[in-house]
LOLUM-872818 format. One record per residue: residue number from 1; x, y, z of N, C-alpha, C, CB in turn; chain. Coordinates in Angstrom, 3 decimals, always signed. Atoms other than C-alpha are relative to their C-alpha. Glycine has a CB too. Example, Ala and Ser with C-alpha at 12.3 -4.5 7.8 and 13.67 -1.06 7.14 Angstrom:
BEGIN
   num     n.east    n.north       n.up    ca.east   ca.north      ca.up     c.east    c.north       c.up    cb.east   cb.north      cb.up   cadena
     1     +0.890     -1.190     +0.000    +12.300     -4.500     +7.800     +0.900     +1.200     +0.000     -0.992     +0.027     +1.246        A
     2     -0.820     -1.190     -0.060    +13.670     -1.060     +7.140     -0.770     +1.090     +0.730     +0.414     +0.462     -1.415        A
This chain:
BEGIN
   num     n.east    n.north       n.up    ca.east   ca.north      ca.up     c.east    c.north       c.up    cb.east   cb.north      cb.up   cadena
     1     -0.377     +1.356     -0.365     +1.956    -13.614    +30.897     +1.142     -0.441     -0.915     -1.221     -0.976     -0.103        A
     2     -1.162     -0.009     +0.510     +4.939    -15.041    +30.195     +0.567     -1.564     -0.180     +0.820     +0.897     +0.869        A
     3     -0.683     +1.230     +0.150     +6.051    -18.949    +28.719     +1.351     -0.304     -0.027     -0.336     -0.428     -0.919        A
     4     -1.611     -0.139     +0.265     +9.526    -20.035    +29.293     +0.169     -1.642     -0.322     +1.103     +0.690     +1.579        A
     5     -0.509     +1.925     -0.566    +10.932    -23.577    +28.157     +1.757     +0.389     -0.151     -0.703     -1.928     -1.683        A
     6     -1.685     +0.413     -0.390    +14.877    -24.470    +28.997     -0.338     -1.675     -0.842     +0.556     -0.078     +2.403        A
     7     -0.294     +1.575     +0.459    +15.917    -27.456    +27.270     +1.789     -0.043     +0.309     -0.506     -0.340     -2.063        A
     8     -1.142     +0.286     -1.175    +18.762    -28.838    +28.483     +0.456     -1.506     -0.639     -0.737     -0.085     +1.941        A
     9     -0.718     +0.859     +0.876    +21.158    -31.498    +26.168     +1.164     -0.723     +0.924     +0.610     +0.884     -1.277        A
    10     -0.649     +0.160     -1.036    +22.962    -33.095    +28.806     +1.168     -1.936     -0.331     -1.462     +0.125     +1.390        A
    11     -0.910     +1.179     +0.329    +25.862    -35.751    +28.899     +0.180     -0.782     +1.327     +1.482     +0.492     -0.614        A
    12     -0.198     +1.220     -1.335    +25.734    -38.612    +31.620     +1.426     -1.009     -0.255     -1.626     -1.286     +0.000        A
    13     -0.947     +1.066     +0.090    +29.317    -40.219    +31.749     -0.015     -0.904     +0.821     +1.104     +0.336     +0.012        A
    14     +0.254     +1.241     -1.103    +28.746    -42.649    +34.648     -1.333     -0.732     -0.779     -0.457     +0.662     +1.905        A
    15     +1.543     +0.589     +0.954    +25.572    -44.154    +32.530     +0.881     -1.419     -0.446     -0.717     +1.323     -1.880        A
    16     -0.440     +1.084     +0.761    +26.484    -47.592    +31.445     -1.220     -0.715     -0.836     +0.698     -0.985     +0.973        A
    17     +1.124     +0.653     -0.132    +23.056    -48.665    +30.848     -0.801     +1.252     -0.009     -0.112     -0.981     +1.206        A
    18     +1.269     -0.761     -0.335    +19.441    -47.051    +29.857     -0.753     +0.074     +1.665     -1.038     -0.692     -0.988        A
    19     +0.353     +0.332     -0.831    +18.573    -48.311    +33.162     +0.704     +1.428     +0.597     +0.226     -1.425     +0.306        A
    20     -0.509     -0.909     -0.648    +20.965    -45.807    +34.843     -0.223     +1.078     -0.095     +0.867     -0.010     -0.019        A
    21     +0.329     -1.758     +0.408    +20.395    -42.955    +32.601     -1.660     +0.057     +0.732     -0.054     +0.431     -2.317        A
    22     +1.455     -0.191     -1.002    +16.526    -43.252    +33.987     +0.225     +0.240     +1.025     -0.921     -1.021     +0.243        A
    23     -0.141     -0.547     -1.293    +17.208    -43.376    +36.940     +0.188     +1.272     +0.173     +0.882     -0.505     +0.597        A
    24     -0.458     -1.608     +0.577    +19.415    -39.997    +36.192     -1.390     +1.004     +0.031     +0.644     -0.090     -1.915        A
    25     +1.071     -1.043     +0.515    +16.602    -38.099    +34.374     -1.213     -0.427     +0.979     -0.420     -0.151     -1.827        A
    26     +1.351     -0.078     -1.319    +13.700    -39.283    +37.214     +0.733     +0.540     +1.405     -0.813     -1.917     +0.446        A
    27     +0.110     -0.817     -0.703    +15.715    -38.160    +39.765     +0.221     +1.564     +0.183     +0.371     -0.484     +0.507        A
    28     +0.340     -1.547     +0.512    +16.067    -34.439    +38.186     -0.795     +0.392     +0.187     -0.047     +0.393     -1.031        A
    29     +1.375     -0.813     +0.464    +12.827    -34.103    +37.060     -1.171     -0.321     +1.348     -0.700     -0.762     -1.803        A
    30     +0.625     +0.347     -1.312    +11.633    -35.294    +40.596     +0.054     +0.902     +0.995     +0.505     -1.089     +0.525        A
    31     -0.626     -0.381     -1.152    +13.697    -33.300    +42.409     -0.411     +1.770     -0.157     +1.801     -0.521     +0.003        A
    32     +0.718     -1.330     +0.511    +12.997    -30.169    +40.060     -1.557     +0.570     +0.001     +0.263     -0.017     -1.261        A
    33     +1.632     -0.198     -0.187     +9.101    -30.440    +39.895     -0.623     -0.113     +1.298     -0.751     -0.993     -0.774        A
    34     +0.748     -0.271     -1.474     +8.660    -30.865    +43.331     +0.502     +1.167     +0.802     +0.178     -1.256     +0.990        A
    35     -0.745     -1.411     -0.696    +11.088    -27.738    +44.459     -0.733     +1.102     -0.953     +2.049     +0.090     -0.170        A
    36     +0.523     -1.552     +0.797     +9.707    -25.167    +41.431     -0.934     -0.177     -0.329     +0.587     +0.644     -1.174        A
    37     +1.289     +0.216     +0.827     +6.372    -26.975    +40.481     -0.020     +0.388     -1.074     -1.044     +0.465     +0.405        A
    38     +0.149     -0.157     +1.506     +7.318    -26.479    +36.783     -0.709     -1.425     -0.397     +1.586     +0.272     -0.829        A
    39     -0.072     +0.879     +0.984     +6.783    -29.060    +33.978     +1.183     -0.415     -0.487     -0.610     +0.384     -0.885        A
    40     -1.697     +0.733     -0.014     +9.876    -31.519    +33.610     -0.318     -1.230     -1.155     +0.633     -0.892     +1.983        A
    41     +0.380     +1.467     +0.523    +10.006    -34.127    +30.580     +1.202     -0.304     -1.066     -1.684     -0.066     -0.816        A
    42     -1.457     +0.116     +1.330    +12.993    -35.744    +28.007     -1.009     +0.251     -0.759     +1.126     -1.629     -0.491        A
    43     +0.543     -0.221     +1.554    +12.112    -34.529    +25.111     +0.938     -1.006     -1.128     +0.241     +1.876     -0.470        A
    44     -0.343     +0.265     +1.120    +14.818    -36.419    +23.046     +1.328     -0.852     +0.572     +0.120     +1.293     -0.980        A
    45     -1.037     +1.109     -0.382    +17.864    -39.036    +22.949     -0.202     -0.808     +1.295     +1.355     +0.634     +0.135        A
    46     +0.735     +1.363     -0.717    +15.687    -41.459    +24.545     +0.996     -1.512     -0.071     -1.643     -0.342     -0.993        A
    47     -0.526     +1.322     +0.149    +17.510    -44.610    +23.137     +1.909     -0.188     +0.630     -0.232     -0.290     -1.839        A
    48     -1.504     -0.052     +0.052    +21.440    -43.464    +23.833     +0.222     +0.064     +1.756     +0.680     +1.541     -1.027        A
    49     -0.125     +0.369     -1.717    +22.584    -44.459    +27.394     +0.514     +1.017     +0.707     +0.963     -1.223     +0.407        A
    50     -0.606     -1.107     -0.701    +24.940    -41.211    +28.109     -0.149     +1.438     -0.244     +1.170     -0.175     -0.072        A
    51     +0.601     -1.052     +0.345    +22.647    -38.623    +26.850     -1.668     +0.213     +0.381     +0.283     +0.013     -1.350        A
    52     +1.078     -0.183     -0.816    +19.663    -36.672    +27.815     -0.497     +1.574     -0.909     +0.501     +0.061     +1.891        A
    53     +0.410     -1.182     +0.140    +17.163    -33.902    +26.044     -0.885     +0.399     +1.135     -0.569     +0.112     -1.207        A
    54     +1.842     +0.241     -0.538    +14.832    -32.717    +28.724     -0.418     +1.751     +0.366     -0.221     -1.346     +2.046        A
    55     +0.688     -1.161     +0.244    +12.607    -29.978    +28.924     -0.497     +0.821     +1.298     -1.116     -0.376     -0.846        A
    56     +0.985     +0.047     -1.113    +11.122    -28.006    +31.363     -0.243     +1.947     -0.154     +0.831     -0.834     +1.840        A
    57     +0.985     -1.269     +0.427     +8.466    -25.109    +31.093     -0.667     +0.283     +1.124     -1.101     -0.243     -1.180        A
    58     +0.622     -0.616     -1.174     +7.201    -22.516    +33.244     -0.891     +1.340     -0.256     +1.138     +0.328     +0.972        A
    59     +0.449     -1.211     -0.182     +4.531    -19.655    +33.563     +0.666     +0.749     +0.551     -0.925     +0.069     +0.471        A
    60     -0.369     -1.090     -1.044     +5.517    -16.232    +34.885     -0.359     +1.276     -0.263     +1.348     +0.091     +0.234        A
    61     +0.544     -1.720     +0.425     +4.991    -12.488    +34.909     +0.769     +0.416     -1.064     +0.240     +1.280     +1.237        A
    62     -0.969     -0.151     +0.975     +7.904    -11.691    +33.162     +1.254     -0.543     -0.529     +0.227     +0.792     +0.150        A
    63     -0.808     +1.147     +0.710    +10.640    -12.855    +31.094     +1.446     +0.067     +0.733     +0.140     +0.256     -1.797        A
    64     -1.257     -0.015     -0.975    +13.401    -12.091    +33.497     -0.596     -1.009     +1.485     +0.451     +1.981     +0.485        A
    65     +0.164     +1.213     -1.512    +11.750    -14.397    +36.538     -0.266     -0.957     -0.900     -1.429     +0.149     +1.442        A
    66     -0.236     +1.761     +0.265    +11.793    -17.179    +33.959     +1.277     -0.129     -0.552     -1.103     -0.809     -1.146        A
    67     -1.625     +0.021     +0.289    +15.259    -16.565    +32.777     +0.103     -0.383     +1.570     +0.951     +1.699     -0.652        A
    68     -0.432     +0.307     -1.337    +16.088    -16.364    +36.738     -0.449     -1.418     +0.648     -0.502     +1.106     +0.846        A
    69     +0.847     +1.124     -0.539    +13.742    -19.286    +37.594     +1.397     -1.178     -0.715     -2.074     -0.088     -0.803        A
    70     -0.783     +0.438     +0.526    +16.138    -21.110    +34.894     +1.234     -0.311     +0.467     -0.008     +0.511     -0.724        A
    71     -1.181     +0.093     -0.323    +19.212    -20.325    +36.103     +0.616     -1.041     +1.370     +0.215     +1.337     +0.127        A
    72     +0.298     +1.110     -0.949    +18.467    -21.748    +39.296     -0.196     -1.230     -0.316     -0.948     +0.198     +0.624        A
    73     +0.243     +1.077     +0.277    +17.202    -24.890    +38.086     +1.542     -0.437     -0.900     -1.465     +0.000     -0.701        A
    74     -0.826     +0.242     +0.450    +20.405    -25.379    +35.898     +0.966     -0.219     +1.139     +0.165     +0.782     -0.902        A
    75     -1.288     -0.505     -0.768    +22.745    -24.341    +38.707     -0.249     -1.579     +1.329     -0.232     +2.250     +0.831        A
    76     +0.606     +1.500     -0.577    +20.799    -27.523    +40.924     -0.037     -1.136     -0.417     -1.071     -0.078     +0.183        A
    77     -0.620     +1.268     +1.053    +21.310    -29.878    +38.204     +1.265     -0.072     +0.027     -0.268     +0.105     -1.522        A
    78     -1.712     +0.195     -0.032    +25.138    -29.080    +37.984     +0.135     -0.612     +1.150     +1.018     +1.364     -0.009        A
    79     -0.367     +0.347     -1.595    +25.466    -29.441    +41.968     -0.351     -1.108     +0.332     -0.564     +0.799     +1.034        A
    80     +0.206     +1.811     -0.670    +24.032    -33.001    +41.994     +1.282     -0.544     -0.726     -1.788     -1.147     -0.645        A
    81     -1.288     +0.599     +0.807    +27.522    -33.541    +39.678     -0.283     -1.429     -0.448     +1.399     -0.037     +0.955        A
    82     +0.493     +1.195     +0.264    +25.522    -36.262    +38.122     +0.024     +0.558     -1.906     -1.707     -0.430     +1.025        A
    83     -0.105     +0.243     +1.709    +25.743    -34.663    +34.249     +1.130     +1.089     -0.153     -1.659     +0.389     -1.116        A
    84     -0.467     -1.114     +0.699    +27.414    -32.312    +32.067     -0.476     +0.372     -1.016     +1.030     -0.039     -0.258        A
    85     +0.627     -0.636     +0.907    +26.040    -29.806    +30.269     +0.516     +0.134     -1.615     -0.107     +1.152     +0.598        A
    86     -0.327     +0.328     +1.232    +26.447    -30.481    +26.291     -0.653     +1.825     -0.785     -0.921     -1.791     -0.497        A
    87     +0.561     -1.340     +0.281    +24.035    -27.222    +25.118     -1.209     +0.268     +0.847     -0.371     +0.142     -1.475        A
    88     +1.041     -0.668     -0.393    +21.261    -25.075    +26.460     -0.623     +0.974     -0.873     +0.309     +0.523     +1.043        A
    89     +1.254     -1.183     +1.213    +17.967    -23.358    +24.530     -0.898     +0.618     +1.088     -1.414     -1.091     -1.444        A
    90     +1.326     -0.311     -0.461    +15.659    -21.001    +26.244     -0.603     +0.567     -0.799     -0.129     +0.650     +1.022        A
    91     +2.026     -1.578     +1.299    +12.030    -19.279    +24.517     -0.520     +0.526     +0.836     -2.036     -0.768     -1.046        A
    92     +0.792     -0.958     -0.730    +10.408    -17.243    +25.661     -1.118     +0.372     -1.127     +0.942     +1.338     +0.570        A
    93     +1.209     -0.653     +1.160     +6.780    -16.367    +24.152     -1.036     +0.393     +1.391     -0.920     -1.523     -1.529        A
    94     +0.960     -0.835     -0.727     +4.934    -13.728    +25.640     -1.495     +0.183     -0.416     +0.543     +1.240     +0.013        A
    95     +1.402     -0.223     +0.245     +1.222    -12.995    +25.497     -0.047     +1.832     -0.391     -0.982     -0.550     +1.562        A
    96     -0.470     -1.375     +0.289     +0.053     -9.626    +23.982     -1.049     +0.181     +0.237     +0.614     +0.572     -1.182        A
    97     +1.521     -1.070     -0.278     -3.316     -9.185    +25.886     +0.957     +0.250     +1.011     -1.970     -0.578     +0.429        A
């Protein structure tokens, strides 16, 4: 078994307002958890209006279908042309039964 998280540091220039950036990050993590049934959540730069940490973690067999699972989900975030990507982290922690 296989844990993957993506975090995902993201820059909202249309944001004028926390109000907006929410909006932003609920309709991601809406749009993402209901297409891949992962786990979607900001993890961080909560208070700053044109920024965004958010997380999102997935089971799998192996560590190449959560890399791939990833890529996808990134590549669906770009195409709503609603952020820009600032950095990206993936982990990976495997099980050793």
């Amino acid at each position: 078994m296989v844990v993957g998280l993506l975090e995902l540091d993201l820059h909202m220039p249309e944001c004028s307002s926390l109000k907006d950036k929410r909006k932003i990050v609920k309709s991601i993590a809406g749009r993402i958890r209901s297409k891949h049934n992962i786990s979607v959540g900001e993890m961080g730069s909560k208070d700053l209006w044109q920024r965004a940490l958010i997380g999102f973690a997935c089971v799998s067999q192996t560590e190449h279908d959560a890399k791939k699972l990833f890529g996808r989900i990134e590549q669906e975030i770009f195409d709503m042309h609603l952020v820009d990507k600032i950095n990206r982290r993936v982990s990976i922690f495997t099980s050793n039964d």
